[in-house]
N, CA, C and O atoms as a GROMACS GRO file, in nm:
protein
  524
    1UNK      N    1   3.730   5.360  11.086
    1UNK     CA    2   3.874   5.374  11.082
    1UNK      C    3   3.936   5.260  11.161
    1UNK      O    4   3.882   5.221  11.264
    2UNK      N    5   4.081   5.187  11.102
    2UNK     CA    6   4.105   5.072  11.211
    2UNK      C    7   4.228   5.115  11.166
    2UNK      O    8   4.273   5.194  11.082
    3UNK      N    9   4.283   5.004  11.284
    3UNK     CA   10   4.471   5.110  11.314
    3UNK      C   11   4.537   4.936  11.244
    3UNK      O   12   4.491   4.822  11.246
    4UNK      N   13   4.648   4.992  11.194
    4UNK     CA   14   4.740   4.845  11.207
    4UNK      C   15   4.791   4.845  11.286
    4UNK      O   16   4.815   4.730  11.323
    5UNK      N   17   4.845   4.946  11.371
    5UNK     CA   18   4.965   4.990  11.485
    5UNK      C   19   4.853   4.974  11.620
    5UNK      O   20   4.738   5.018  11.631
    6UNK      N   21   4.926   4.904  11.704
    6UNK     CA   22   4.820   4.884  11.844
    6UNK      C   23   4.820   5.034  11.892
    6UNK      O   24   4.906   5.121  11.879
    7UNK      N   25   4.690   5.035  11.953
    7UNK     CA   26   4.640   5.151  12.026
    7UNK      C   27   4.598   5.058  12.176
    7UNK      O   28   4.568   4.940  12.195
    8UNK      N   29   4.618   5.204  12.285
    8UNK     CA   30   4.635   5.130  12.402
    8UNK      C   31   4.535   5.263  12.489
    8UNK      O   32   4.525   5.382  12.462
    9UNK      N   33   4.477   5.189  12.590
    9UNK     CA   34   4.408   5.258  12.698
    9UNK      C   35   4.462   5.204  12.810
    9UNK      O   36   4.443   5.083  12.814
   10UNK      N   37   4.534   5.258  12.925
   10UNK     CA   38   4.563   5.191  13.063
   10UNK      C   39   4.473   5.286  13.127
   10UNK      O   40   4.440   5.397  13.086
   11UNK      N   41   4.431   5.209  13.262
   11UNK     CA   42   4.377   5.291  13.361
   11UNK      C   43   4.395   5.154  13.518
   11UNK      O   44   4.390   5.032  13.532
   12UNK      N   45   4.410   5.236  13.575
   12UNK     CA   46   4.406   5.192  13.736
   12UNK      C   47   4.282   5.246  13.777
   12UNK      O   48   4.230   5.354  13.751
   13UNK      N   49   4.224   5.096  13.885
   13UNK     CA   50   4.138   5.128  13.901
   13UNK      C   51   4.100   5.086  14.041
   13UNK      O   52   4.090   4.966  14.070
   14UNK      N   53   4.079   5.188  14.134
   14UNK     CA   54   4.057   5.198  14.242
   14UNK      C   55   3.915   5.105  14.285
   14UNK      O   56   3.836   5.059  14.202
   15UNK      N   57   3.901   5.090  14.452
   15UNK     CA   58   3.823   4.982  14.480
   15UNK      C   59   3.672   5.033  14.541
   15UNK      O   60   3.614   4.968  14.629
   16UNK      N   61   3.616   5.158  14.484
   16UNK     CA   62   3.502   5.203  14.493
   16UNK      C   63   3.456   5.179  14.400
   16UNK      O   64   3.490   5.205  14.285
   17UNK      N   65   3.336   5.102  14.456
   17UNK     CA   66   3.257   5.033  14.300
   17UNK      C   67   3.244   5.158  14.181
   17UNK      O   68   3.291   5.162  14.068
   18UNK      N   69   3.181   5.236  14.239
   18UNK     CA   70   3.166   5.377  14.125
   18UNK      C   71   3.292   5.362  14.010
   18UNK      O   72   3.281   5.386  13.890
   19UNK      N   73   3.385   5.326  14.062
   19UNK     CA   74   3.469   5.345  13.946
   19UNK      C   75   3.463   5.204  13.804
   19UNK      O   76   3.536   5.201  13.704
   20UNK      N   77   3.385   5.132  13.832
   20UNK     CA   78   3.344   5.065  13.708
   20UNK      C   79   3.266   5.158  13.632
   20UNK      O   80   3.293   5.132  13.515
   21UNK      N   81   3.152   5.286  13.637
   21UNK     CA   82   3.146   5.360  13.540
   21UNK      C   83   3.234   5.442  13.507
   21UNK      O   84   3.245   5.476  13.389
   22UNK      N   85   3.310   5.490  13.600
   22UNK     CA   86   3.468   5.577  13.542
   22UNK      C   87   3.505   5.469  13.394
   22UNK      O   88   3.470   5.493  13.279
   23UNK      N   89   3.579   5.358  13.440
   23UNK     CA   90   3.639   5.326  13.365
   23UNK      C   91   3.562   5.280  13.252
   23UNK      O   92   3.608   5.319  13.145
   24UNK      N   93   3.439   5.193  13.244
   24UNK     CA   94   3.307   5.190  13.120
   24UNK      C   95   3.346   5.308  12.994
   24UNK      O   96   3.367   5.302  12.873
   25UNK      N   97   3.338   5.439  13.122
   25UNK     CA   98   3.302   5.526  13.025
   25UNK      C   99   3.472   5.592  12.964
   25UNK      O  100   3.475   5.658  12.860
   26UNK      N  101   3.568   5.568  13.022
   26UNK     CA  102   3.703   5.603  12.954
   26UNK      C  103   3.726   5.504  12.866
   26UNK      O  104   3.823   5.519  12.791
   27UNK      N  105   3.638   5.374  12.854
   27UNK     CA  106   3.704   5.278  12.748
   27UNK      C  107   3.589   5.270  12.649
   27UNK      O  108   3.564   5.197  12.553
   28UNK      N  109   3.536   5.359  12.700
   28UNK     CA  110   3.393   5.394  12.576
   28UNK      C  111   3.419   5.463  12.466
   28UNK      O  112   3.415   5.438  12.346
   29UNK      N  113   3.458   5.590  12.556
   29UNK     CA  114   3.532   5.724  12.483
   29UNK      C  115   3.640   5.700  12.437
   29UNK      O  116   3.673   5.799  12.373
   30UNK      N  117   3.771   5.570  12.428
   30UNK     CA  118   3.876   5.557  12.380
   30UNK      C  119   3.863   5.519  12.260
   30UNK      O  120   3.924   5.559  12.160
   31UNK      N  121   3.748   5.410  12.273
   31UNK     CA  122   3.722   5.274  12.129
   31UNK      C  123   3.626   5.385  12.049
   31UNK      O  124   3.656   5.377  11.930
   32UNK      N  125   3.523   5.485  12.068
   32UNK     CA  126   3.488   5.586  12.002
   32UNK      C  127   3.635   5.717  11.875
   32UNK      O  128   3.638   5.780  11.769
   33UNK      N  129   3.741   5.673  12.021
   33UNK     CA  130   3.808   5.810  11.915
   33UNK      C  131   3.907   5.688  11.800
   33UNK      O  132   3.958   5.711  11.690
   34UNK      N  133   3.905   5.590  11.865
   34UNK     CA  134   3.946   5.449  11.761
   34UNK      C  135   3.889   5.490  11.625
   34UNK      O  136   3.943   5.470  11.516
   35UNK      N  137   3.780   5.547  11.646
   35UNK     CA  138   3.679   5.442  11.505
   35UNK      C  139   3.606   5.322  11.538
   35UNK      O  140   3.553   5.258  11.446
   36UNK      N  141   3.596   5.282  11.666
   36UNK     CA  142   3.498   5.168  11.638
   36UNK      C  143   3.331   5.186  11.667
   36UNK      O  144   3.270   5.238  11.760
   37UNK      N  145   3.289   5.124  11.554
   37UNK     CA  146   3.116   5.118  11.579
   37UNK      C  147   3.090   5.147  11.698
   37UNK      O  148   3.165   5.146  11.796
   38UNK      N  149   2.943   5.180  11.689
   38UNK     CA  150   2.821   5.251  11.858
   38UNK      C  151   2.864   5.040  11.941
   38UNK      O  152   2.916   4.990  12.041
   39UNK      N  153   2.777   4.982  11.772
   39UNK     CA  154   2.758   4.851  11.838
   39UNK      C  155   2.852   4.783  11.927
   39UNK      O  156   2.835   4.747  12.044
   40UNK      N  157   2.977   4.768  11.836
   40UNK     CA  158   3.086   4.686  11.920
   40UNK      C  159   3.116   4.759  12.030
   40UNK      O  160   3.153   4.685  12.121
   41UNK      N  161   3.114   4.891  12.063
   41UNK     CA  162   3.134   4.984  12.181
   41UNK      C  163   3.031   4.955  12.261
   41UNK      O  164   3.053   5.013  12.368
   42UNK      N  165   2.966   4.918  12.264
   42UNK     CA  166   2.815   4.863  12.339
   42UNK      C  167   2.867   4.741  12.413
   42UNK      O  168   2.850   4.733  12.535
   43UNK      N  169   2.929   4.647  12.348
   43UNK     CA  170   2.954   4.496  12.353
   43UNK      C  171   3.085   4.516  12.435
   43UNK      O  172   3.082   4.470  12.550
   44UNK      N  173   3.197   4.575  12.395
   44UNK     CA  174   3.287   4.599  12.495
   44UNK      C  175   3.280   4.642  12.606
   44UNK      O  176   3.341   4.591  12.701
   45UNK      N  177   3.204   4.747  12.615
   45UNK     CA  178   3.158   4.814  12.754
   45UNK      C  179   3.087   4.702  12.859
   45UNK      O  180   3.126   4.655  12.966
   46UNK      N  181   2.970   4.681  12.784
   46UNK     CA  182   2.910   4.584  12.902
   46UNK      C  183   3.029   4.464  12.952
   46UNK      O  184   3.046   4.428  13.068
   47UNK      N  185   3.086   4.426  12.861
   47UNK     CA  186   3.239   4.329  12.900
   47UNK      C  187   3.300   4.319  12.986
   47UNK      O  188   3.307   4.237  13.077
   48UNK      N  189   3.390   4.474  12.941
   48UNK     CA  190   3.487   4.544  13.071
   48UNK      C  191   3.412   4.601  13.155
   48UNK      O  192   3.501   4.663  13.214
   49UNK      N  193   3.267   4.646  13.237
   49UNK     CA  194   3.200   4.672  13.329
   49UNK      C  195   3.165   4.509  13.428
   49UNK      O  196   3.127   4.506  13.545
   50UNK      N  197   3.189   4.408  13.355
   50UNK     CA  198   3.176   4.262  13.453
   50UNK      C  199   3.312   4.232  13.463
   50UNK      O  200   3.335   4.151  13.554
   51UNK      N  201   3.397   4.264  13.408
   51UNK     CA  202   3.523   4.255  13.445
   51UNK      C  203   3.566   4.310  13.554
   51UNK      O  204   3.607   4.252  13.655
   52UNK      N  205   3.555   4.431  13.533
   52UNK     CA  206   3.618   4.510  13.651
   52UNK      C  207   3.510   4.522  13.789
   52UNK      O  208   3.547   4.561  13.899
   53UNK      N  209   3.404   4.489  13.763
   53UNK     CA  210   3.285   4.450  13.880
   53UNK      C  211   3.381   4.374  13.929
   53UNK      O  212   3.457   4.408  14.020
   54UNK      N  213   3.383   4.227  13.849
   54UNK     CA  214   3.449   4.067  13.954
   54UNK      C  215   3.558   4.134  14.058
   54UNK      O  216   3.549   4.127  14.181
   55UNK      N  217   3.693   4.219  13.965
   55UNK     CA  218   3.797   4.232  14.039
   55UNK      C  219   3.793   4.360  14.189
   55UNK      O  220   3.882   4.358  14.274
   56UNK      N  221   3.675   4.460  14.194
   56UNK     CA  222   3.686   4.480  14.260
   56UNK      C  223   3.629   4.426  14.362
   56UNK      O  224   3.675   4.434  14.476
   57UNK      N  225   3.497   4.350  14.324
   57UNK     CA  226   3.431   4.265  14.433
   57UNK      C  227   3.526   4.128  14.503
   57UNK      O  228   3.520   4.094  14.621
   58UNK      N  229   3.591   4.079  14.421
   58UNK     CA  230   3.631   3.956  14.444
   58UNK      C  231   3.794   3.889  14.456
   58UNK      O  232   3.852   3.798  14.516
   59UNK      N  233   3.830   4.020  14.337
   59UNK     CA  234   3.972   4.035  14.332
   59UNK      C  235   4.057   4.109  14.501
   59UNK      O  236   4.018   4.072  14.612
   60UNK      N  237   4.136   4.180  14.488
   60UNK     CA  238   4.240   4.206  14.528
   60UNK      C  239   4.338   4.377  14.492
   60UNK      O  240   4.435   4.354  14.420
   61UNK      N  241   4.327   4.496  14.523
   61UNK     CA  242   4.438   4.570  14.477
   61UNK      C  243   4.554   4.529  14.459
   61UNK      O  244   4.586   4.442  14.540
   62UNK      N  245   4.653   4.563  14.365
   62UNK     CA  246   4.598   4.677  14.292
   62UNK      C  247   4.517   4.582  14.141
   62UNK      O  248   4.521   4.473  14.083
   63UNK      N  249   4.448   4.719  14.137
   63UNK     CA  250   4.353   4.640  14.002
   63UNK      C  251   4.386   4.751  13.855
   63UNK      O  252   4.349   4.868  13.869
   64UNK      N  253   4.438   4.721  13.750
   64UNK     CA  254   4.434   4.783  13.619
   64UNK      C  255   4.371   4.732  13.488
   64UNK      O  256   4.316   4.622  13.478
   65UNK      N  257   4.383   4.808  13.404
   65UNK     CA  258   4.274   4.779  13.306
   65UNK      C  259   4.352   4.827  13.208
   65UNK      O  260   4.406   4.938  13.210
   66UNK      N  261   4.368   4.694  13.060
   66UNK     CA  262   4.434   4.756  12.984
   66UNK      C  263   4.340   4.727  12.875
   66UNK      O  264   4.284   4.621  12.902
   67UNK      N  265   4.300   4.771  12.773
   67UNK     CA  266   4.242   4.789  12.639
   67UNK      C  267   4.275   4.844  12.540
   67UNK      O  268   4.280   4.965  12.517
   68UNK      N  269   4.315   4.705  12.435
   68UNK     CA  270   4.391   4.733  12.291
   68UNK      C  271   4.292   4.689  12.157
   68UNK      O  272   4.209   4.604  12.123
   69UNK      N  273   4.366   4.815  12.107
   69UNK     CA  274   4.303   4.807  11.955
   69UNK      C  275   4.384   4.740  11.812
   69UNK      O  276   4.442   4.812  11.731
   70UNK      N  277   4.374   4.590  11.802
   70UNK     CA  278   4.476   4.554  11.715
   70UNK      C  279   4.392   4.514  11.560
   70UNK      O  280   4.305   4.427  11.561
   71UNK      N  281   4.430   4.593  11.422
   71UNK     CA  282   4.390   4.552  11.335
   71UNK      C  283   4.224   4.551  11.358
   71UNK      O  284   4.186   4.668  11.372
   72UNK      N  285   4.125   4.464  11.366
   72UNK     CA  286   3.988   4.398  11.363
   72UNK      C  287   3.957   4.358  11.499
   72UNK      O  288   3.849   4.301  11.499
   73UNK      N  289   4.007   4.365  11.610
   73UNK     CA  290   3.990   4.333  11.751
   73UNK      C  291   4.001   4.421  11.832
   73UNK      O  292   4.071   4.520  11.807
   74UNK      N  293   3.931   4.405  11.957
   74UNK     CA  294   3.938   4.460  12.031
   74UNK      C  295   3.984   4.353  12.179
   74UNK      O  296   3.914   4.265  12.228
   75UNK      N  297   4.130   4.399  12.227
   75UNK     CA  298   4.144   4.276  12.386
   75UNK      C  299   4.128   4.393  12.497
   75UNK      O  300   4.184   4.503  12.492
   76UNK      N  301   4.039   4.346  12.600
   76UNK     CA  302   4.025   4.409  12.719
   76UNK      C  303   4.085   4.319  12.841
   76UNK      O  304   4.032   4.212  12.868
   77UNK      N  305   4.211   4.373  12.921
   77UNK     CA  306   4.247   4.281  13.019
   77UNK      C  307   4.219   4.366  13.141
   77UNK      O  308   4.236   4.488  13.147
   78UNK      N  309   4.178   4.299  13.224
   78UNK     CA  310   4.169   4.308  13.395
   78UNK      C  311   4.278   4.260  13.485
   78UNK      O  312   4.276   4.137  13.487
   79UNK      N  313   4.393   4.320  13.578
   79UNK     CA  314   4.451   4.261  13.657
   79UNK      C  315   4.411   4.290  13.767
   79UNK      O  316   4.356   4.399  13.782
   80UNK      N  317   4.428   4.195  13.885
   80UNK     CA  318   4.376   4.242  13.989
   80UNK      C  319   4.512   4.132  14.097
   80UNK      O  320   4.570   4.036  14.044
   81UNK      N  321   4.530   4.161  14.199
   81UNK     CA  322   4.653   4.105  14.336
   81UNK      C  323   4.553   3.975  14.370
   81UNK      O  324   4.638   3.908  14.429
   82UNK      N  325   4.474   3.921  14.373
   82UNK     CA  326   4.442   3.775  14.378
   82UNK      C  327   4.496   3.672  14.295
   82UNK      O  328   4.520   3.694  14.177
   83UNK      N  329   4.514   3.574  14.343
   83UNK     CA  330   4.553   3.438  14.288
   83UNK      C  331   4.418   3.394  14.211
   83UNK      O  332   4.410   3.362  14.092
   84UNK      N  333   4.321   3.401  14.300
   84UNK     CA  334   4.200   3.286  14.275
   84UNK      C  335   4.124   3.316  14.179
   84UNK      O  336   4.067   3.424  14.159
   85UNK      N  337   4.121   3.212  14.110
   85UNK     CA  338   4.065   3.244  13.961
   85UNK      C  339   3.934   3.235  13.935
   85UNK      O  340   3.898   3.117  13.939
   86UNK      N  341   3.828   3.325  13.904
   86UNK     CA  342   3.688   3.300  13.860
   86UNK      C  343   3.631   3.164  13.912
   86UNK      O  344   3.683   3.054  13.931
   87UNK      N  345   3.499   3.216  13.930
   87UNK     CA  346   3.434   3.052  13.976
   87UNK      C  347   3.378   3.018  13.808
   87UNK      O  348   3.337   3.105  13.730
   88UNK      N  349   3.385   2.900  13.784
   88UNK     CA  350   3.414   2.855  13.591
   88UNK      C  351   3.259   2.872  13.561
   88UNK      O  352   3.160   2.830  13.619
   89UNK      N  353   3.277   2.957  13.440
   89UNK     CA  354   3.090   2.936  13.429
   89UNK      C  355   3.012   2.849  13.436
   89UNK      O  356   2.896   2.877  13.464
   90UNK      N  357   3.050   2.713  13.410
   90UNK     CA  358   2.945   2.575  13.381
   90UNK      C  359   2.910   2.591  13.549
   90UNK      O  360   2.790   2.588  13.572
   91UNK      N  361   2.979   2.604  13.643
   91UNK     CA  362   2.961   2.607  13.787
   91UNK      C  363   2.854   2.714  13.805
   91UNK      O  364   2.766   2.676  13.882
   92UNK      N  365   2.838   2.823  13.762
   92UNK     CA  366   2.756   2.922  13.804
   92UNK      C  367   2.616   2.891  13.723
   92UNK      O  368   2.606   2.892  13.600
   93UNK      N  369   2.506   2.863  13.819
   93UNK     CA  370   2.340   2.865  13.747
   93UNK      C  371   2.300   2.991  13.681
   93UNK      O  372   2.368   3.093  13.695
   94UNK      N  373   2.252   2.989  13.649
   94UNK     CA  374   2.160   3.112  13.552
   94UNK      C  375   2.044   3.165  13.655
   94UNK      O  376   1.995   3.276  13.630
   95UNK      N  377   1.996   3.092  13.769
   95UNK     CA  378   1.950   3.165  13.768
   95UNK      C  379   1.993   3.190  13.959
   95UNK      O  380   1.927   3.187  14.062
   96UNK      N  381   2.108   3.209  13.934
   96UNK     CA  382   2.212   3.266  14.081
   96UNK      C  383   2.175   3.408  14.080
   96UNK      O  384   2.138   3.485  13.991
   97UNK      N  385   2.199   3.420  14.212
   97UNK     CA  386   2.162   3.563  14.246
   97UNK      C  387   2.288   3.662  14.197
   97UNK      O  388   2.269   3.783  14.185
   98UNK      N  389   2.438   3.591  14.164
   98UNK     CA  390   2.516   3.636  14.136
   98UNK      C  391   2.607   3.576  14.011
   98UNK      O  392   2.539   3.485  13.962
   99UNK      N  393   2.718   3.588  13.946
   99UNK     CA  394   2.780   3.533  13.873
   99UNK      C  395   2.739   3.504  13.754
   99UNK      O  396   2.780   3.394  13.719
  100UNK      N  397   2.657   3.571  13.657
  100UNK     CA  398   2.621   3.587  13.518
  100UNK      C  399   2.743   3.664  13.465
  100UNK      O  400   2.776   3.688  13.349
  101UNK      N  401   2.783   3.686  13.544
  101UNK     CA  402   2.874   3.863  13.411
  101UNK      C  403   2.969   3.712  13.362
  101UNK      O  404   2.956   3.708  13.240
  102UNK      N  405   3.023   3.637  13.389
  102UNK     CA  406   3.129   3.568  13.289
  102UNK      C  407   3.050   3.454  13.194
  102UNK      O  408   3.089   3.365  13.118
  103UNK      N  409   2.960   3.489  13.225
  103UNK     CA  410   2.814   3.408  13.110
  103UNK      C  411   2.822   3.470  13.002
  103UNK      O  412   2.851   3.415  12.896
  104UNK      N  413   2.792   3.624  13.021
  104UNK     CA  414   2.806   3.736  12.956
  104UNK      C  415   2.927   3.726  12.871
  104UNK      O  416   2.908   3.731  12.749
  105UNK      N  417   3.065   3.711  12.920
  105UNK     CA  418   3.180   3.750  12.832
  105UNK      C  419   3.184   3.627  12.784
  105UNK      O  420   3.258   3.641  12.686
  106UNK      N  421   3.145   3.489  12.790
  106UNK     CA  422   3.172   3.389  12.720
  106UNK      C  423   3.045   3.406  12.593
  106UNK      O  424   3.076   3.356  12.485
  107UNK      N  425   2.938   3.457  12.600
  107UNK     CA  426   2.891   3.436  12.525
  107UNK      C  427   2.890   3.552  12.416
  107UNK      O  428   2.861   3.524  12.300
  108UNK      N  429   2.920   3.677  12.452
  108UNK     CA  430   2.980   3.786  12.370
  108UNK      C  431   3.069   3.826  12.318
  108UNK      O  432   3.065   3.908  12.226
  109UNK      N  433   3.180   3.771  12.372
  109UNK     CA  434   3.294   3.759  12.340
  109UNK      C  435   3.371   3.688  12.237
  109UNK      O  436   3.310   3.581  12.241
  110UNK      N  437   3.468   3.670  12.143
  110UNK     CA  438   3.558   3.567  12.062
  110UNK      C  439   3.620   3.498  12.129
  110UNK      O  440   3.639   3.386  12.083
  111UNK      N  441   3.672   3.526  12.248
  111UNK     CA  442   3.764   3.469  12.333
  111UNK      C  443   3.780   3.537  12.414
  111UNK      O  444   3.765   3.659  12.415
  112UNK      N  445   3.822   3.449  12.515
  112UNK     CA  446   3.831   3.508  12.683
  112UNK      C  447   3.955   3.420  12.780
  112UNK      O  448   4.007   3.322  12.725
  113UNK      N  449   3.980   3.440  12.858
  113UNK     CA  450   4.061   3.352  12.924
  113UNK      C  451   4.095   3.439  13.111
  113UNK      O  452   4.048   3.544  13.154
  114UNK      N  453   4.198   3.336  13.183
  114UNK     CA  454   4.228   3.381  13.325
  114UNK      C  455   4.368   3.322  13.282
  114UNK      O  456   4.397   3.236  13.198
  115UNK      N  457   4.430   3.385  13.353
  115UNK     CA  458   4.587   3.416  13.394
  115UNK      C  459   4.606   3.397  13.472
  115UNK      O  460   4.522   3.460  13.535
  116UNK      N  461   4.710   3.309  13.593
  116UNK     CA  462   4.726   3.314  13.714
  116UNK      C  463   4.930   3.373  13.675
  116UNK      O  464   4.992   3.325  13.579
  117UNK      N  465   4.982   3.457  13.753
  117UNK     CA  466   5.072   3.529  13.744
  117UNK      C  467   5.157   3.497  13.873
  117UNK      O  468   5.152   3.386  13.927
  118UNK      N  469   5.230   3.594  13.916
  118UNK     CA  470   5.350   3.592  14.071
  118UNK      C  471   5.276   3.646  14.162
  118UNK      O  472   5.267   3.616  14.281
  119UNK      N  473   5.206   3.755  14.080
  119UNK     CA  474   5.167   3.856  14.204
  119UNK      C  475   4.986   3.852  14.173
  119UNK      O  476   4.937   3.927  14.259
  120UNK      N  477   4.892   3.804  14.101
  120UNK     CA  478   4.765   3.751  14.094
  120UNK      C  479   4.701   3.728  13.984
  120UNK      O  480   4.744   3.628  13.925
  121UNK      N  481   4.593   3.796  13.920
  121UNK     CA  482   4.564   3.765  13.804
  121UNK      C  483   4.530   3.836  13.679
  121UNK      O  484   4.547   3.957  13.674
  122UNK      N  485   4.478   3.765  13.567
  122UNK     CA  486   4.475   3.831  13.455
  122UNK      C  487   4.338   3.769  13.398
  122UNK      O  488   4.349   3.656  13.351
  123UNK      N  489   4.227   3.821  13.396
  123UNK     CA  490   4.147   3.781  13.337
  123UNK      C  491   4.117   3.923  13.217
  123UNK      O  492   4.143   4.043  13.224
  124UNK      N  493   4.037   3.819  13.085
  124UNK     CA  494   4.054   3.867  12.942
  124UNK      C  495   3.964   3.838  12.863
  124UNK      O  496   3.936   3.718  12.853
  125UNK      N  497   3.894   3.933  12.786
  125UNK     CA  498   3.790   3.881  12.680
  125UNK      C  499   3.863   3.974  12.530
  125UNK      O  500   3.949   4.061  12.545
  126UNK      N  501   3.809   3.934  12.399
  126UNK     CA  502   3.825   3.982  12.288
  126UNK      C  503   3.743   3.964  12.183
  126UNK      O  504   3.707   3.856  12.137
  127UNK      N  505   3.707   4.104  12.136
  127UNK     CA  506   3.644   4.088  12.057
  127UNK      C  507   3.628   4.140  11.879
  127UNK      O  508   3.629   4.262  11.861
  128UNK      N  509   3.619   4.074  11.791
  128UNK     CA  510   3.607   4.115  11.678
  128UNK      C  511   3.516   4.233  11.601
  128UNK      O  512   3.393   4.231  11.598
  129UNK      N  513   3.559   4.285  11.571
  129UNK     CA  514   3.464   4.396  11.527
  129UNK      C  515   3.413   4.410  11.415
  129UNK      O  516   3.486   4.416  11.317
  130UNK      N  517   3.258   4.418  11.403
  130UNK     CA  518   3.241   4.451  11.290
  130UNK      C  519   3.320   4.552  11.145
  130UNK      O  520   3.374   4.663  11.139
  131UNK      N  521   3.288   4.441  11.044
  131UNK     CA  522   3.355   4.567  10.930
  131UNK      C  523   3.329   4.650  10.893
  131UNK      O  524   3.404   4.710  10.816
   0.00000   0.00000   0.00000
């Protein structure tokens, strides 16, 4: 089933790591009552779980999470009260003890991007869904 009309998930998300499976699993269960495939729900999840890892590790409160369903896509955004934007993947080694998850969304992803805003940031991946 796919919507023409955007469908929306918000959630705030507090700065106990635990709550990256809270939210995993509310944007699991959202893109499920969507209609979208096990697969692409697989691919989003692991996404928005390095997303919202970075912002609580690295980011800033307050941190929210928005995830839309437009037409054939899926956009997952992260805000978080920091300015400072991701360290750029070509910068991060492979084989670092840390900093794969935006390896991850560049290479799973259709597109991705960072936002710098008034009050901090916006980082973003999207993805196409199978037909």
């Amino acid at each position: 089933m796919r919507h023409n009309a955007r469908v929306e998930l918000v959630e705030q998300v507090g700065s106990d790591p635990r709550e990256v499976s809270r939210v995993r699993h509310a944007v699991t269960t959202a893109l499920g009552s969507w209609g979208v495939a096990v697969d692409d729900r697989d691919v989003v999840a692991l996404l928005t779980s390095e997303l919202v890892t970075n912002a609580i590790r690295h980011g800033r409160p307050p941190v929210s999470l928005r995830a839309a369903l437009r037409g054939d896509a899926v956009r997952v955004s992260v805000d978080d009260g920091s300015r400072h934007e991701p360290v750029p993947v070509e910068d991060t080694a492979w084989d670092a003890s840390g900093g794969r998850g935006l390896h991850l969304v560049e290479s799973l992803s259709d597109r991705w991007g960072v936002s710098v805003n008034g009050v901090g940031k916006q980082v973003w991946f999207q993805v196409r869904l199978t037909p």
